[in-house]
DRENGU-208216 format. One record per residue (C-alpha): residue in three letters; chain; z, x, y. Coordinates in steps of 0.02 Angstrom, whole numbers, padded with zeros to 5 digits, always signed. Example, Ala and Ser with C-alpha at 12.3 -4.5 7.8 and 13.67 -1.06 7.14 Angstrom:
<site><resn>ala</resn><chain>A</chain><up>+00390</up><east>+00615</east><north>-00225</north></site>
<site><resn>ser</resn><chain>A</chain><up>+00357</up><east>+00684</east><north>-00053</north></site>
//
This chain:
<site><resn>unk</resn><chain>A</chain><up>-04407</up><east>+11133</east><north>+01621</north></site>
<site><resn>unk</resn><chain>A</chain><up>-04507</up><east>+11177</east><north>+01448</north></site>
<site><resn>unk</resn><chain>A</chain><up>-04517</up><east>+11356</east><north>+01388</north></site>
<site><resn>unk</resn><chain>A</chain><up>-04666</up><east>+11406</east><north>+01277</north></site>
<site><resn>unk</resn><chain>A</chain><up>-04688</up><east>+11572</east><north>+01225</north></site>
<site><resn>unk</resn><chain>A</chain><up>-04576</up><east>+11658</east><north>+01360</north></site>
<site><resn>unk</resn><chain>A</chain><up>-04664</up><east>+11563</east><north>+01502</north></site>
<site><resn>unk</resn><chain>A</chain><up>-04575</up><east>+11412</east><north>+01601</north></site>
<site><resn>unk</resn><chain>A</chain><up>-04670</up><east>+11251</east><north>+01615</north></site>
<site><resn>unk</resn><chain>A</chain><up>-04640</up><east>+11056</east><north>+01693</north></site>
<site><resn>unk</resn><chain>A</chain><up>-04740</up><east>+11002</east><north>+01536</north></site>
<site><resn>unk</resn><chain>A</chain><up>-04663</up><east>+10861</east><north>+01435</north></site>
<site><resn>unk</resn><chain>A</chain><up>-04689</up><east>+10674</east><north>+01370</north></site>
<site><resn>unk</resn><chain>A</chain><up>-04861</up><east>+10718</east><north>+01283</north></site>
<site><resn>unk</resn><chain>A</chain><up>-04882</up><east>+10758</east><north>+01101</north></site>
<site><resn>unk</resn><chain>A</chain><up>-04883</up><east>+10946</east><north>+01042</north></site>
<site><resn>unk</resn><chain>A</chain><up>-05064</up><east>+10912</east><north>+00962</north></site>
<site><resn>unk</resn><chain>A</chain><up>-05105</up><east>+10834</east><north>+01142</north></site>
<site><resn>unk</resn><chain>A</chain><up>-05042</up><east>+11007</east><north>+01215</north></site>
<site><resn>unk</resn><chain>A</chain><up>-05111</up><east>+11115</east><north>+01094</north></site>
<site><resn>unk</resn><chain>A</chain><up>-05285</up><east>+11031</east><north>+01085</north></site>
<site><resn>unk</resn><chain>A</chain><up>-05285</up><east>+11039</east><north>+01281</north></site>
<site><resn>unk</resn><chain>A</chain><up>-05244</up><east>+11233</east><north>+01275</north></site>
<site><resn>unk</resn><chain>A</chain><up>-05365</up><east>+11254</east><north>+01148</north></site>
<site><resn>unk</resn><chain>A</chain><up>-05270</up><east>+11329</east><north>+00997</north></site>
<site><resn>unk</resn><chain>A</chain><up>-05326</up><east>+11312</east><north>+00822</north></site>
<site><resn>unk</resn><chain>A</chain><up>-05227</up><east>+11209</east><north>+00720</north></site>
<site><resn>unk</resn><chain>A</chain><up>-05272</up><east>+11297</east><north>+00573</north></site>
<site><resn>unk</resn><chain>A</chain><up>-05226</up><east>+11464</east><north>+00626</north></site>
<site><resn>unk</resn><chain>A</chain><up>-05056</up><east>+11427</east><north>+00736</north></site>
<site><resn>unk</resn><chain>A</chain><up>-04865</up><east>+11397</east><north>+00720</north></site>
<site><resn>unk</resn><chain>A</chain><up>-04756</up><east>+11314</east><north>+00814</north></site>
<site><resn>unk</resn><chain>A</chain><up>-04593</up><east>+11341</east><north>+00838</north></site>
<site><resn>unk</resn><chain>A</chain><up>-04471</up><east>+11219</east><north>+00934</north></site>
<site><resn>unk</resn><chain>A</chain><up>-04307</up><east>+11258</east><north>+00967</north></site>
<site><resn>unk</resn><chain>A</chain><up>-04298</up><east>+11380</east><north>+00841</north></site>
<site><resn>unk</resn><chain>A</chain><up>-04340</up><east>+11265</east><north>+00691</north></site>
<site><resn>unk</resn><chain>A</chain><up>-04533</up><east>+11267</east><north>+00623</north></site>
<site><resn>unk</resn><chain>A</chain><up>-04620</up><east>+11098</east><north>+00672</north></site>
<site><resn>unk</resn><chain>A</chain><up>-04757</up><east>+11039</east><north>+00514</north></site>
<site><resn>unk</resn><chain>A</chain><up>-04914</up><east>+11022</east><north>+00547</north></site>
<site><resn>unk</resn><chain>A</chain><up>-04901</up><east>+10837</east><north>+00511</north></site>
<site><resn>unk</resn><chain>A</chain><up>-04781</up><east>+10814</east><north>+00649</north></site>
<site><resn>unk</resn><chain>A</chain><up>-04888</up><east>+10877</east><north>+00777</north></site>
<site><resn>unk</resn><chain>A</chain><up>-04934</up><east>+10729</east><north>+00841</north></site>
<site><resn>unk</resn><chain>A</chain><up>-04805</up><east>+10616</east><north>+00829</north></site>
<site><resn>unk</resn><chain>A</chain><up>-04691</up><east>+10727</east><north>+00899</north></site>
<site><resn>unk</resn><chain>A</chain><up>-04662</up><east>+10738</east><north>+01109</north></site>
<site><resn>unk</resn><chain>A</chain><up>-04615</up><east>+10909</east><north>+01191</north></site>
<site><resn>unk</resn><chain>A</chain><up>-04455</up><east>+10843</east><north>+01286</north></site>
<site><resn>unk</resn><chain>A</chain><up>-04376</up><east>+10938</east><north>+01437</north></site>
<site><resn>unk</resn><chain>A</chain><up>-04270</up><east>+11082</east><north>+01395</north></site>
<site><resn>unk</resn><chain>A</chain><up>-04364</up><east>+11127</east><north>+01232</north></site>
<site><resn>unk</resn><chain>A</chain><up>-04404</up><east>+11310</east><north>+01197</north></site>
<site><resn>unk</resn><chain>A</chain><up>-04567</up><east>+11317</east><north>+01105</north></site>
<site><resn>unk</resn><chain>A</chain><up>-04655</up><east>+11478</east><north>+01025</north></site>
<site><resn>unk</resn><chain>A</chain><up>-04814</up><east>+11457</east><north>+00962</north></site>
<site><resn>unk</resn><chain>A</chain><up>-04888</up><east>+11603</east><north>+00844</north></site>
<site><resn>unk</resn><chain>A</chain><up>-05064</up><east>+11624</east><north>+00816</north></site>
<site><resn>unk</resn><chain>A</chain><up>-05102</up><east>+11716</east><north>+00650</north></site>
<site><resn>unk</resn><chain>A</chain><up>-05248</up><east>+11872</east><north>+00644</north></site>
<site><resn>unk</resn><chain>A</chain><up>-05338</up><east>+11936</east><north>+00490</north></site>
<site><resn>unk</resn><chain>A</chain><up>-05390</up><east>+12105</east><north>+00475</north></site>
<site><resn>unk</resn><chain>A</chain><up>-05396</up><east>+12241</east><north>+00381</north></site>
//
């Protein structure tokens, strides 16, 4: 079982920019968080979410 942001998931074996592009997050405006170390952007795709991982992913918000 997969954890991302609080929520339990059978999700693993794909590629967090397969995940992410298939939620429909903006790369440019997220962070992700995997078992509480920062993953680069670079990584994204050639790095699998694995069973067991605990993933946050932040989405920033301008304002003012």
């Amino acid at each position: 079982m997969t954890r991302i942001n609080g929520k339990n998931t059978d999700i693993s074996d794909i590629t967090f920019a397969e995940y992410l592009e298939r939620e429909g997050y903006s790369l440019k405006r997220i962070a992700v968080e995997v078992n509480g170390e920062i993953l680069k952007k670079q990584d994204y795709s050639a790095t699998k979410i694995k069973d067991g991982d605990v993933i946050e992913i932040v989405g920033f918000v301008g304002g003012g």
